[in-house]
ROSE-4610 file (N, C-alpha, C; in Angstrom, 1 decimal, always signed):
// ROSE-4610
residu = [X/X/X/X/X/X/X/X/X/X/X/X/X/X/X/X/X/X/X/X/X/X/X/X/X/X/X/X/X/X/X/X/X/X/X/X/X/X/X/X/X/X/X/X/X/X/X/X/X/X/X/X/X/X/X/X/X/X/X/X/X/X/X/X/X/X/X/X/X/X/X/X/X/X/X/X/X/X/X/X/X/X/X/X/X/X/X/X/X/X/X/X/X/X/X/X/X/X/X/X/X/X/X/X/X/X/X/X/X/X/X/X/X/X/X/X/X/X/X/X/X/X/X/X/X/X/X/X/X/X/X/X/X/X/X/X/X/X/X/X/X/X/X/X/X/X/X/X/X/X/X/X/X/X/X/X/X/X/X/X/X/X/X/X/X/X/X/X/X/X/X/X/X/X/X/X/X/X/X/X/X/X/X/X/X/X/X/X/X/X/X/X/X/X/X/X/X/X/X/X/X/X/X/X/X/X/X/X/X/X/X/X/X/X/X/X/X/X/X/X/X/X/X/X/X/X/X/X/X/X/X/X/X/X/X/X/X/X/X/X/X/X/X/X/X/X/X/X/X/X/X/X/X/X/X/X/X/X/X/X/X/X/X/X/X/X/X/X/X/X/X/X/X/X/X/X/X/X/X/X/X/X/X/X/X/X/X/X/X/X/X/X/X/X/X/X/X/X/X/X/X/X/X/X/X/X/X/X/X/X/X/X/X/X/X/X/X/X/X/X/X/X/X/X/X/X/X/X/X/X/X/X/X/X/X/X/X/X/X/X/X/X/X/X/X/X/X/X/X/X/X/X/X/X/X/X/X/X/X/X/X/X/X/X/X/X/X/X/X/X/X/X/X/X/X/X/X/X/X/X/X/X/X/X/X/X/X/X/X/X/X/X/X/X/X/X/X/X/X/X/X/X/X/X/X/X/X/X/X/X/X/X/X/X/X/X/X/X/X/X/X/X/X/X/X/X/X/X/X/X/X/X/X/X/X/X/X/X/X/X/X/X/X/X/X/X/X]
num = [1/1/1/2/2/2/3/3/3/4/4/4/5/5/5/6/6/6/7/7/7/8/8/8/9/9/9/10/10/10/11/11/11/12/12/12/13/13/13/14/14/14/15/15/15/16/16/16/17/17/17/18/18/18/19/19/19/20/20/20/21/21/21/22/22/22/23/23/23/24/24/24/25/25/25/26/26/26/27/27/27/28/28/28/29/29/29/30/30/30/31/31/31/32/32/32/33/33/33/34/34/34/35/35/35/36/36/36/37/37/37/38/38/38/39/39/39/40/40/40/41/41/41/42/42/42/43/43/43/44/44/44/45/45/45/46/46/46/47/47/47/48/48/48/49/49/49/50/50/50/51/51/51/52/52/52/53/53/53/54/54/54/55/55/55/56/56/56/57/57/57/58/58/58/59/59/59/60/60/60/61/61/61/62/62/62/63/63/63/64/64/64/65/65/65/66/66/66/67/67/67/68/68/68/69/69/69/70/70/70/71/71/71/72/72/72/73/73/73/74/74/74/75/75/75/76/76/76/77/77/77/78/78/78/79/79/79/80/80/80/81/81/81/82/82/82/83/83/83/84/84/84/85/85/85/86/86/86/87/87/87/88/88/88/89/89/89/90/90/90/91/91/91/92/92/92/93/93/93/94/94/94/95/95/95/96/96/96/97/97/97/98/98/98/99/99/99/100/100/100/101/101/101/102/102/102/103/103/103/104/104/104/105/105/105/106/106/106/107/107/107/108/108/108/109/109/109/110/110/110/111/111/111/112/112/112/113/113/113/114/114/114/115/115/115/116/116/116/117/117/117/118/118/118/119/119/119/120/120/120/121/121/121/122/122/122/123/123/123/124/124/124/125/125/125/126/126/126/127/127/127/128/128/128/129/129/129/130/130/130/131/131/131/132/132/132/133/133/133/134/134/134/135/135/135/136/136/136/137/137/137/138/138/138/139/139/139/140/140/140/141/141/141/142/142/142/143/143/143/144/144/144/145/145/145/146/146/146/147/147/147/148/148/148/149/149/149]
x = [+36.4/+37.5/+38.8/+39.7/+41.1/+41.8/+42.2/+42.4/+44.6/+45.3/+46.4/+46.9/+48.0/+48.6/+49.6/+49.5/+50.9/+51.7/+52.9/+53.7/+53.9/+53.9/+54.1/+55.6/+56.0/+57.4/+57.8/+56.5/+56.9/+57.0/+56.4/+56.5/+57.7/+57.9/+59.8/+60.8/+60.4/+61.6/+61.7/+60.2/+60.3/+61.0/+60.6/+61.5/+62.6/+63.2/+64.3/+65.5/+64.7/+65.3/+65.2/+64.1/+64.0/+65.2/+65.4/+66.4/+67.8/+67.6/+69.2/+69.5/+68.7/+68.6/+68.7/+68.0/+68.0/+69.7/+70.4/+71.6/+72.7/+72.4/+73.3/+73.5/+72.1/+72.3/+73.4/+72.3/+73.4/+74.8/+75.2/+76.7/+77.4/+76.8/+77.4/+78.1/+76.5/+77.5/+77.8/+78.2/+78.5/+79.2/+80.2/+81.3/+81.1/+81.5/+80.6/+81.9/+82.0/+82.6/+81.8/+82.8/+82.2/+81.3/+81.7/+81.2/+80.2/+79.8/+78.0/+77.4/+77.8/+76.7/+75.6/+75.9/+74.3/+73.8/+74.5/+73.8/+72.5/+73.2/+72.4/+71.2/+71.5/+70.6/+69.4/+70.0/+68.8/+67.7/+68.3/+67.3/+66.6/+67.2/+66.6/+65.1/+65.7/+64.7/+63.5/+63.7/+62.9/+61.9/+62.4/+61.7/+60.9/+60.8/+60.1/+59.5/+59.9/+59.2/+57.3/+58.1/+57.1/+56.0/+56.4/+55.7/+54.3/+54.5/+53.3/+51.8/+52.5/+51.8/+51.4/+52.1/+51.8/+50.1/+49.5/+48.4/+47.8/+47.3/+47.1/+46.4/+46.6/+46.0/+45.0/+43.6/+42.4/+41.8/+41.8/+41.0/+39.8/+39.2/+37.7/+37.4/+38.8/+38.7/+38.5/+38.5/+38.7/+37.4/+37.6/+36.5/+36.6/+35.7/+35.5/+35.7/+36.2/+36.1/+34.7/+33.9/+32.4/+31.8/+30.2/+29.2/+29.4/+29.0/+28.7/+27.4/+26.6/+25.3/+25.5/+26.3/+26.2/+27.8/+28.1/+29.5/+28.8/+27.5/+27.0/+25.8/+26.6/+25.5/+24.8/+24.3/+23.8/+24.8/+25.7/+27.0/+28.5/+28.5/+29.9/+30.1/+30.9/+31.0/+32.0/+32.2/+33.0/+33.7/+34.9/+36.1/+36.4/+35.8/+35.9/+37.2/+38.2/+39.7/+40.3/+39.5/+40.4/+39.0/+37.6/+36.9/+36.9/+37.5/+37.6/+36.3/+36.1/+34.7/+35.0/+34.7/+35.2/+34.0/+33.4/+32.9/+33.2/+34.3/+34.9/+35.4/+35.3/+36.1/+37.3/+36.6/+37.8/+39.3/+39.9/+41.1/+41.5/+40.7/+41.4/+41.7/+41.2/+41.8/+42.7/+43.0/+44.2/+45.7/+45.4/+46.5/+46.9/+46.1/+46.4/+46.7/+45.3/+45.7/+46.6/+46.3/+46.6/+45.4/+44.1/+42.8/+42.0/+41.5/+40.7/+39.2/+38.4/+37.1/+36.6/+37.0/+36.1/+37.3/+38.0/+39.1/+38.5/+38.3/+38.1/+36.4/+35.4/+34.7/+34.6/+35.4/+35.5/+36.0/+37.0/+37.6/+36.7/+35.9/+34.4/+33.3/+32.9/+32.2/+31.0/+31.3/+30.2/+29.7/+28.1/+27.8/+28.4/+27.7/+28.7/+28.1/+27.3/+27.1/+26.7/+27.9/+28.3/+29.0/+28.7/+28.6/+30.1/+31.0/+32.7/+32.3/+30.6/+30.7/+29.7/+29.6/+28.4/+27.3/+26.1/+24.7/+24.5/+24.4/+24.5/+25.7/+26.8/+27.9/+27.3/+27.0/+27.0/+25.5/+24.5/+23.3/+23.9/+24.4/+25.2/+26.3/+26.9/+27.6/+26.8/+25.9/+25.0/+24.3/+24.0/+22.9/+24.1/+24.9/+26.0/+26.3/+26.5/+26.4/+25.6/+24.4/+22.7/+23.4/+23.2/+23.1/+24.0/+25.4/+26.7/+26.4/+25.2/+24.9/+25.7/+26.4/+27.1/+25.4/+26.3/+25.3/+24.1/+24.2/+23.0/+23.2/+22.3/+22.5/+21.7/+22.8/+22.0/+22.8/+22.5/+24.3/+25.0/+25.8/+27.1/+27.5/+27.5/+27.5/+29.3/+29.3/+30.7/+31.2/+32.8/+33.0/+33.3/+33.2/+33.1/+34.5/+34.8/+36.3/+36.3/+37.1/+37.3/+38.1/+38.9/+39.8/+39.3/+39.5/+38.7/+39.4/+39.4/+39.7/+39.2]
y = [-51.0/-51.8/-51.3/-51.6/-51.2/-52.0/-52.1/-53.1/-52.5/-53.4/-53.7/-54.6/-54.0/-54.7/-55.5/-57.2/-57.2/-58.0/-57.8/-58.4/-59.4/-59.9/-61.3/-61.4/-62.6/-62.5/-62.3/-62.5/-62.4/-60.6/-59.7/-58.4/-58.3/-58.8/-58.3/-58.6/-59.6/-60.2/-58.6/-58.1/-57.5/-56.0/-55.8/-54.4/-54.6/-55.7/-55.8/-55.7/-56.6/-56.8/-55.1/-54.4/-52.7/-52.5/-52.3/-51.4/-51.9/-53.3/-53.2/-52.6/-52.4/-52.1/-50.6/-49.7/-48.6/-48.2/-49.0/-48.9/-49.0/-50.0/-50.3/-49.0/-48.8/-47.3/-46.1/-46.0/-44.9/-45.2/-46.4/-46.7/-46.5/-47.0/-46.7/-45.4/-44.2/-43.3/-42.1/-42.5/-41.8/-42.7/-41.5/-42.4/-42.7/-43.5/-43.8/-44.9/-44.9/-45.7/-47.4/-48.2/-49.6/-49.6/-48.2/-48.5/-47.7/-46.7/-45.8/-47.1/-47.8/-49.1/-49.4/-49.9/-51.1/-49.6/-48.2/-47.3/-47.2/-46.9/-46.3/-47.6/-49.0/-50.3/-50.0/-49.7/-49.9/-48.7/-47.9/-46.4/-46.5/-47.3/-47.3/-48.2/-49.5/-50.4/-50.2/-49.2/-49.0/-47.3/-47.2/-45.8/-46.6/-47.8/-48.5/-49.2/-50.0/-50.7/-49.7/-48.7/-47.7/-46.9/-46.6/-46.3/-47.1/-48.6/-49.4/-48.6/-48.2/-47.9/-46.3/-45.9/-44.4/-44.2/-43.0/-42.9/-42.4/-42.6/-42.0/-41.0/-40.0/-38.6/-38.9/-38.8/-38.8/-37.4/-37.4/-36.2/-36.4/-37.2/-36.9/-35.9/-35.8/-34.8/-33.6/-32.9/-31.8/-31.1/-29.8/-28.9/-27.8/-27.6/-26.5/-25.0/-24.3/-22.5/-21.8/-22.9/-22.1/-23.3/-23.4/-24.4/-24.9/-26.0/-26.1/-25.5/-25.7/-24.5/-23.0/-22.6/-21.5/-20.8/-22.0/-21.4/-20.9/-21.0/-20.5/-19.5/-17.9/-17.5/-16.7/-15.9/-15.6/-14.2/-13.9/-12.6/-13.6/-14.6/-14.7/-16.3/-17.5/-18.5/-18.6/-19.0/-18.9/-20.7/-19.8/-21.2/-22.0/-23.4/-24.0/-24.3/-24.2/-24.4/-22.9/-21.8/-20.6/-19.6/-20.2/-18.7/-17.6/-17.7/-16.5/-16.2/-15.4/-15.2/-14.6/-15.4/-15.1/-15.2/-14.8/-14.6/-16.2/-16.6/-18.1/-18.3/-20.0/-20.7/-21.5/-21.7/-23.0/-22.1/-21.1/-20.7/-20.4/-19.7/-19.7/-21.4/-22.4/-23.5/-24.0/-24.2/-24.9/-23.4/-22.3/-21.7/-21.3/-21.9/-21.4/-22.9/-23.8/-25.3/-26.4/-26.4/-27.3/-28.0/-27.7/-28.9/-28.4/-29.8/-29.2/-29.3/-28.8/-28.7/-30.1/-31.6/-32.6/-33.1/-32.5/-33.1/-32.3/-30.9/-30.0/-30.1/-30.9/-31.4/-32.9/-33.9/-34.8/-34.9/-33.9/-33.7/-33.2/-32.1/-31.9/-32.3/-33.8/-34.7/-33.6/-33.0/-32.0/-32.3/-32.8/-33.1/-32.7/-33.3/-33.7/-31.6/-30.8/-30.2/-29.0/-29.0/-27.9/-26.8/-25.2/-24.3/-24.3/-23.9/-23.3/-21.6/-21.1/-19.3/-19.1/-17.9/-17.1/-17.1/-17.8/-17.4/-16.3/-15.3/-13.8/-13.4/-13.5/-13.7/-14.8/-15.9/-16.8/-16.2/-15.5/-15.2/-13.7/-12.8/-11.7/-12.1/-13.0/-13.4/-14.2/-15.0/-15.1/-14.3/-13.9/-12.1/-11.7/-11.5/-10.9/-11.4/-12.6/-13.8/-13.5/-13.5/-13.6/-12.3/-11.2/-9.9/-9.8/-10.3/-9.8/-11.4/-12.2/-13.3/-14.7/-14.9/-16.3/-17.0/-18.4/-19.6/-19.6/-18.6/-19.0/-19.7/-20.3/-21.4/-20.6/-20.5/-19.6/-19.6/-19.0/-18.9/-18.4/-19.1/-18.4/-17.3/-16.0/-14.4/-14.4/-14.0/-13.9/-12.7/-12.6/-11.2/-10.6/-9.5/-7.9/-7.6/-6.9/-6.8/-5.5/-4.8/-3.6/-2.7/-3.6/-3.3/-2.1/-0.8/-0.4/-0.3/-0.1/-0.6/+1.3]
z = [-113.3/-112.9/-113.4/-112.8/-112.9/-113.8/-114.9/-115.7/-115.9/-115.8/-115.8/-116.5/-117.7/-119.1/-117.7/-118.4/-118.1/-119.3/-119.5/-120.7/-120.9/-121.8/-122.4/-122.9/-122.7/-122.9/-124.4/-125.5/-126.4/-126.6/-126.0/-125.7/-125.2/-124.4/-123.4/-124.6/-125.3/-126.6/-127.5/-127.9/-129.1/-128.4/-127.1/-126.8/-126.4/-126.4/-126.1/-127.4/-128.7/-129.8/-130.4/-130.3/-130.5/-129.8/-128.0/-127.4/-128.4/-128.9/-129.2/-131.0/-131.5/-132.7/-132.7/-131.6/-131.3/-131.1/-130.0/-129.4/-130.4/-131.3/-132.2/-132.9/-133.7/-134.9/-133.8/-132.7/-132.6/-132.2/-131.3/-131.4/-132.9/-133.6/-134.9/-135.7/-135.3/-135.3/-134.3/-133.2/-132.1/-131.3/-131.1/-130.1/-128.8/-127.6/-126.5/-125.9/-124.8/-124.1/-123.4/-123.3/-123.6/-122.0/-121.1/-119.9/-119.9/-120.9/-120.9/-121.3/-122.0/-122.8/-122.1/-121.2/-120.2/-119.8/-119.3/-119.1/-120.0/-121.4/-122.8/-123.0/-123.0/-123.3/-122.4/-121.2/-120.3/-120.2/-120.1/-120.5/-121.7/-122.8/-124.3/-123.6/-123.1/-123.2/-122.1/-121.1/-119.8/-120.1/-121.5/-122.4/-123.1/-123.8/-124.5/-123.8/-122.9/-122.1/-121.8/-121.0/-120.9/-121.9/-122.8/-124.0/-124.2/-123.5/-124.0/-122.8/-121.9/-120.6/-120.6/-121.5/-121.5/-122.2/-121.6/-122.2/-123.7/-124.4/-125.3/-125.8/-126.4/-126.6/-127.8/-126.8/-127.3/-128.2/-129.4/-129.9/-129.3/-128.4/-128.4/-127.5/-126.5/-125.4/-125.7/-127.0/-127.5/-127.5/-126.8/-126.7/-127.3/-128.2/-128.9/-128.1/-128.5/-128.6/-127.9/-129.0/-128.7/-129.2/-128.3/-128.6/-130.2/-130.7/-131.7/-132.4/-131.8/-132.2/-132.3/-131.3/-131.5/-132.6/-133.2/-134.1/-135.7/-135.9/-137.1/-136.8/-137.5/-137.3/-138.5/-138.7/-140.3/-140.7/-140.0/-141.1/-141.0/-139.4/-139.4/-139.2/-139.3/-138.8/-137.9/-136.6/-135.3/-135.8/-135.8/-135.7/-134.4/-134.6/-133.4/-132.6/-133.5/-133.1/-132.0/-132.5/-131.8/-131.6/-131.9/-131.2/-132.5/-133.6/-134.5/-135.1/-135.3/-136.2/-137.7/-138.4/-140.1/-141.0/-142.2/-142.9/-143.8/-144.4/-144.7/-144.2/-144.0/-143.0/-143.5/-144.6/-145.7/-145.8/-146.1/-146.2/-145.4/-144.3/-142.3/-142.4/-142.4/-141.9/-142.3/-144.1/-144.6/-143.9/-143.8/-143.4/-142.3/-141.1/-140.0/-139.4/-139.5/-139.1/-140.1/-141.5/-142.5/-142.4/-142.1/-142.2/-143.5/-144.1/-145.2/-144.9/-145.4/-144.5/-144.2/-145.2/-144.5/-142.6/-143.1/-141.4/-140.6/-141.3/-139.8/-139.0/-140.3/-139.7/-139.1/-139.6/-138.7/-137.5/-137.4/-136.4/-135.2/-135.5/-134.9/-134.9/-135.9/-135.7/-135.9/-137.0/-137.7/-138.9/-139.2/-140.4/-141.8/-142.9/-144.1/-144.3/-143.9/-144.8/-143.9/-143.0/-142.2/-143.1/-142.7/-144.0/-143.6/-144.6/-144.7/-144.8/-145.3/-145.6/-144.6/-143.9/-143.4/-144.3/-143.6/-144.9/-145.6/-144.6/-145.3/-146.8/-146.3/-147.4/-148.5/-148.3/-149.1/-150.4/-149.2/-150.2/-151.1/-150.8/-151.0/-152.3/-152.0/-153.0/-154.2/-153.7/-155.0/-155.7/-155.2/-155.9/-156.5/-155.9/-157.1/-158.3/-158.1/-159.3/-160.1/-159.8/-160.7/-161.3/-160.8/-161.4/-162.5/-162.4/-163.7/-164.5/-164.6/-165.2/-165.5/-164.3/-163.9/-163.6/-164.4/-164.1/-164.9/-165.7/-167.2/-168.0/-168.3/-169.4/-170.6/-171.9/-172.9/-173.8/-175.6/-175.8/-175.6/-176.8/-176.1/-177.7/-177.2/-177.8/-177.8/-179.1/-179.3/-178.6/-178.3/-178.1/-178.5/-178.5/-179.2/-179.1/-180.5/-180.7/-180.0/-179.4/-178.8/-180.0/-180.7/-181.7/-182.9/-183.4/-184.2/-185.1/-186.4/-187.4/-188.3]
């Protein structure tokens, strides 16, 4: 069904008291003749009037680049915003969009534990880790003065 806002006069009051609040500031500081006036009120108030009726921009319409299934794969993760294929995702996003990974997944209505790295990279970069001995729990070996004496 076709459904149609109509205004309530207490709605005609509040864009009316807006058009003139609007009209005022800028009469205030810009010069204007007393005969643009009802021009400038009425345009203000028939732009507002309208505004209530204009549609709203839905993020839900938003279509990904590439499937969501198919944006992870095991060397690269495909950026749903542009199609890119990256190894990390978290620094392409804050510098290219400003999103931080939980926006850029709600915004894609992508679970809490959607990867930001390629698996491969991510297992690659761990083995690396293991091997130069990040993440042992052991003591702690003082360090060796290089200094010779």
């Amino acid at each position: 069904m076709n459904e149609t806002k109509t205004s309530t006069p207490a709605d005609t009051t509040e864009i009316l008291r807006l058009a003139t609040e609007i009209v005022a500031a800028y009469v205030s500081n810009n010069a204007m003749s007393a005969n643009d006036l009802p021009g400038m009120i009425r345009t203000v108030h028939t732009t507002l009037a309208n505004l209530d009726h204009a549609a709203p921009a839905h993020e839900t319409d938003l279509t990904p680049a590439v499937p969501i299934k198919k944006s992870v794969t095991s060397d690269y993760i495909i950026c749903l915003e542009d199609g890119k294929k990256l190894k990390m995702l978290k620094r392409y996003l804050r510098s290219q969009y400003g999103f931080t990974p939980e926006e850029y997944r709600a915004r894609w209505n992508l679970p809490h534990d959607y990867p930001m790295v390629a698996p491969n990279y991510a297992a690659q970069r761990s083995k690396l880790a293991k091997q130069i001995g990040l993440g042992r729990v052991g003591t702690a070996q003082p360090a060796k003065s290089r200094r010779k004496k």
